[in-house]
N, C-alpha and C positions, 0 to 999 in steps of 0.2 A: 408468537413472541414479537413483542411492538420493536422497533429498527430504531427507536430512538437515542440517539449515540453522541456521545458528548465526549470529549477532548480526553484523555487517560483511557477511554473504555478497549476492553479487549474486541479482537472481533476476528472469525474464519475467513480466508478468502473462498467463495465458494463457484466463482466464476473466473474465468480467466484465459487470455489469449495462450498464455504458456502454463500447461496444464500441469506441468511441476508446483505451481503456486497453490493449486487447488488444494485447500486442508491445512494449510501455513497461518500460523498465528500471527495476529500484526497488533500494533498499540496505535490508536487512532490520535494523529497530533491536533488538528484540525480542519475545517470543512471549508470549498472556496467551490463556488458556481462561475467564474470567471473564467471567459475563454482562454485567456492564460494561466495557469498556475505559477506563480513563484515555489521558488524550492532554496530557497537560503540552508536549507538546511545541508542540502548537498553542495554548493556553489554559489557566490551570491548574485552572478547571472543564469544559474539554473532556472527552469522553467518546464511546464508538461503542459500541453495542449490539450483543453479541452473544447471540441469544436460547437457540442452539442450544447453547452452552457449545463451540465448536468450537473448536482449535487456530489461531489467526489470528495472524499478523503484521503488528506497526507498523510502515512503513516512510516513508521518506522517495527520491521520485522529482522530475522536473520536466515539466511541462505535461500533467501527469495532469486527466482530467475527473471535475470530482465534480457530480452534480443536486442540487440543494437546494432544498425549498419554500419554504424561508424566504428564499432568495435570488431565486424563481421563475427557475431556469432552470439552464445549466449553465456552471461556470467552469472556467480552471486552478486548480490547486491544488500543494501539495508533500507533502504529510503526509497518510496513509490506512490505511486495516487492511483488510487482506484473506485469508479462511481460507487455509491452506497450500496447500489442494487445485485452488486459481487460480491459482498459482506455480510455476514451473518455474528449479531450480537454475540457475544461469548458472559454469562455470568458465574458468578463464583465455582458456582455447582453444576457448569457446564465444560468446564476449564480439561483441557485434553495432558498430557501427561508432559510435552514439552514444552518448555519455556520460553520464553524472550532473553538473546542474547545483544544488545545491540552494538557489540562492539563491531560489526561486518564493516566491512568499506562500505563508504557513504556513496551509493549511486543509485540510479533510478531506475523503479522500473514500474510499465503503467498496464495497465491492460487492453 
């Protein structure tokens, strides 16, 4: 199955530091190779680091885990970036039985 993924596409997380995430639906907003990421979407000085300049996707999922020092620990979240290569296309007739809520609190989480 070709990874070629454009802005609306569904897609599995299939890699992930926080292994709760593994198998979570997400809607892919857009793609940024930029060592910094913006994240307006959660904050409009939000930002995710990407150090390696890799092809990563913004997306928006629900009761995704993100760990955060600054939170000390791990929460839901809706909003996160994760490189392509942790993503697996999802198409019509690949589609798992839950859905996309995205009403979750808007925070971040990255792999």
């Amino acid at each position: 199955m070709s990874k070629a993924f454009k802005p609306g596409d569904l897609a599995m997380v299939i890699s992930a530091k926080n292994e709760g995430n593994i198998g979570k639906v997400v809607e892919l907003l857009r793609v940024s190779s930029d060592f910094g990421i913006s994240l307006p979407e959660v904050h409009p000085s939000a930002w995710a680091e990407n150090s390696r300049g890799l092809n990563c996707w913004v997306f928006v999922g629900f009761v995704l885990i993100a760990t955060s020092i600054q939170a000390g620990g791990s929460r839901p979240v809706a909003y996160g970036v994760l490189p392509e290569h942790c993503l697996m296309p999802l198409r019509d007739d690949d589609l798992p039985a839950e859905t996309l809520d995205t009403a979750a609190p808007r925070e971040l989480v990255s792999a």
